[in-house]
C-alpha positions as CSV (number, residue, x, y, z in Angstrom):
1,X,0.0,0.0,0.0
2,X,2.9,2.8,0.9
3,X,4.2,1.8,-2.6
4,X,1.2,2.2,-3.9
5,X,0.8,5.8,-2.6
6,X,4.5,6.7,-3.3
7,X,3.4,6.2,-7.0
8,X,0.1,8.6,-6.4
9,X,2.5,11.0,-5.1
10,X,5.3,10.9,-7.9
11,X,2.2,11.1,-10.4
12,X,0.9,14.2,-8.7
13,X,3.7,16.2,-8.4
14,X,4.7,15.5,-11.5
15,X,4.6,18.5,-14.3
16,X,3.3,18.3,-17.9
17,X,6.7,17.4,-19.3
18,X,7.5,14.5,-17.2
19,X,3.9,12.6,-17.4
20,X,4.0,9.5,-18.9
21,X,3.4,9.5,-22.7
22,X,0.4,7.1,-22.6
23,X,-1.2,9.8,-19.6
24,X,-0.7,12.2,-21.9
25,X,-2.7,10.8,-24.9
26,X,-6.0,9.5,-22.1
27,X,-6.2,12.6,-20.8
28,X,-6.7,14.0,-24.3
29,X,-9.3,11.4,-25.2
30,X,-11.3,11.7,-22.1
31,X,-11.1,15.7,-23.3
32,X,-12.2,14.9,-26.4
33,X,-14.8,12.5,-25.8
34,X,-16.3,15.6,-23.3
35,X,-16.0,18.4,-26.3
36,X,-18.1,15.8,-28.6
37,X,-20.6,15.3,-25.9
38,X,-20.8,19.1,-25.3
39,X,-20.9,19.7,-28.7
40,X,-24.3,16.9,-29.3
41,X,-25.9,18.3,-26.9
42,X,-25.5,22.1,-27.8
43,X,-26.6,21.1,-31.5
44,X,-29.5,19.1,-30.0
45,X,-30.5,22.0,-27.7
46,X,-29.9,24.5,-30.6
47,X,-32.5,22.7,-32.5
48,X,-35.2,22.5,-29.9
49,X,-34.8,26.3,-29.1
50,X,-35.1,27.0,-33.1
51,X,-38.0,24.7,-33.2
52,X,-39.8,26.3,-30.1
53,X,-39.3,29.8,-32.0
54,X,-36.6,31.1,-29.8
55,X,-34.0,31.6,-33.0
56,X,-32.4,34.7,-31.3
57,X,-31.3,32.2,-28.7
58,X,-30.7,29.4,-31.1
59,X,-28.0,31.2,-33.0
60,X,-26.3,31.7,-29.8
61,X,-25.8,28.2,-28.8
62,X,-25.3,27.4,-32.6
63,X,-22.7,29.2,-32.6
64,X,-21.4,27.8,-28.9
65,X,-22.0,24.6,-31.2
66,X,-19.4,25.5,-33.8
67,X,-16.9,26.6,-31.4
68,X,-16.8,23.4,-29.4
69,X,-16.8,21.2,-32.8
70,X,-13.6,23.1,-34.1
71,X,-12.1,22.5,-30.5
72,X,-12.7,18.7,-30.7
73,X,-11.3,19.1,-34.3
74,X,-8.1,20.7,-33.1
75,X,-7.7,18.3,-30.1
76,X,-7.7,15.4,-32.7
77,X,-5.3,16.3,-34.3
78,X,-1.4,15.1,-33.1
79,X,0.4,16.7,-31.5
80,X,4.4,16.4,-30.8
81,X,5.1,14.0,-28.4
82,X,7.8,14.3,-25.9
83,X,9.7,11.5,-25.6
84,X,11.3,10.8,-22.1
């Protein structure tokens, strides 16, 4: 068990440039997995406001819409890894 929280420890004092490569790549799944939720639901609720006549409103999270697609777009893409 005290290994086991010498390793928690190590992990969490650890900055961004000594994290283990395969940490690095989860962490931006699970962040991209979040942006394409965020992104469904925004379209979906951008369609039910637009539907219920609140297209003022709409546009808004439309646009919210866009902006979280192109950031799940950019996330995707790869980035340089840093080998240790």
């Amino acid at each position: 068990m005290a290994d086991w929280r010498e390793k928690i420890k190590t992990i969490a004092a650890a900055n961004g440039s000594s994290a283990p490569e395969g940490a690095k790549k989860a962490g931006i799944g699970c962040l991209v997995l979040f942006m394409a939720a965020v992104s469904i639901l925004t379209f979906i609720i951008s369609i039910g406001l637009y539907r219920s006549g609140n297209w003022v409103v709409a546009l808004f999270a439309l646009t919210f819409f866009v902006l979280s697609t192109i950031t799940a777009a950019i996330l995707l893409i790869p980035h340089k890894t840093d080998s240790l």
